[in-house]
N, C-alpha and C positions, 0 to 999 in steps of 0.2 A: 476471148480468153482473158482469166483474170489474173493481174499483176503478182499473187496469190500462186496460184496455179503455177504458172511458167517457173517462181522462184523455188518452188517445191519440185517440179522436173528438174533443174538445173542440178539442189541437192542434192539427188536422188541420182543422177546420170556421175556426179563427181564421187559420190559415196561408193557405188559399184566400181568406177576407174579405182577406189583408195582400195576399197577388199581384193581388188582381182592383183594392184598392182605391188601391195604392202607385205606379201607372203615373196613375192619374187626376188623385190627386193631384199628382203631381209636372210634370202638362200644366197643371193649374191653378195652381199656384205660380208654372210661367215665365210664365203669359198675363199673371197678376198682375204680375211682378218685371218684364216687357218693357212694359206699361203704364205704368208708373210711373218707370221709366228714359226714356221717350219723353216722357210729360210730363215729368219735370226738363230734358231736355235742351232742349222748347220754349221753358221757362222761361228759361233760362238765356241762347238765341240769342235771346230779347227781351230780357231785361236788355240784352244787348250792343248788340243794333239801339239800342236807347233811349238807352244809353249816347252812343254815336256820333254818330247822325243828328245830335240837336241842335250837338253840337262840330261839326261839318260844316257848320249852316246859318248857326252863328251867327258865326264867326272872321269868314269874308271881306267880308260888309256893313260890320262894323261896322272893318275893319283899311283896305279900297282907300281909302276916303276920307280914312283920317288919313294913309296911308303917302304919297301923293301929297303934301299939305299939309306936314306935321309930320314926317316924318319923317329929315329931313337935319339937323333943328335939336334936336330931344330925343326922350329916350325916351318908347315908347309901349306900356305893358302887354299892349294888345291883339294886339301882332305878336309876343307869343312866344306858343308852342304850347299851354301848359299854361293858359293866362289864361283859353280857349276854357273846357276840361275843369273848371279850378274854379268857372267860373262854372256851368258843366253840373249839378256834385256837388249843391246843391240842391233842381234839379225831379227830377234822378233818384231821391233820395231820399224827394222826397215820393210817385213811382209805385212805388217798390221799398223798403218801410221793411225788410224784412228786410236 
């Protein structure tokens, strides 16, 4: 057998391992990279519900009652938008340290 020969089997024995084993892999790769695209993006539409909700529950309890009262005669932090959100930045942070 020529030195020829055997290295032309060897190619040919590695080239079928690459075709049979290059489609498997690359099903396993996307299962992978689609997995993990799916959970970042759960992740991330929780941050945002978490985010929100609370600025949502908390503004208007605490705004109807002074805006009635108080609110012809001074300012009241809780009737602008953002007083909600920073009070929110906190407990979001302690569910979401990253």
């Amino acid at each position: 057998m020529s030195p020829m020969n055997w290295l032309a089997r060897v190619n040919l024995a590695i080239g079928a391992v690459f075709a049979v084993g290059a489609p498997r892999a690359a099903r396993v790769c996307a299962s992978i990279r689609r997995s993990h695209a799916r959970t970042a993006a759960f992740a991330a539409v929780g941050r945002r519900m978490d985010g929100r909700s609370p600025c949502a529950r908390t503004r208007p309890p605490k705004i109807v009652p002074l805006r009635r009262a108080r609110m012809h005669s001074e300012f009241l932090p809780p009737s602008v938008p953002s007083y909600a959100a920073t009070q929110n930045f906190p407990r979001l942070r302690e569910n979401h340290p990253d």
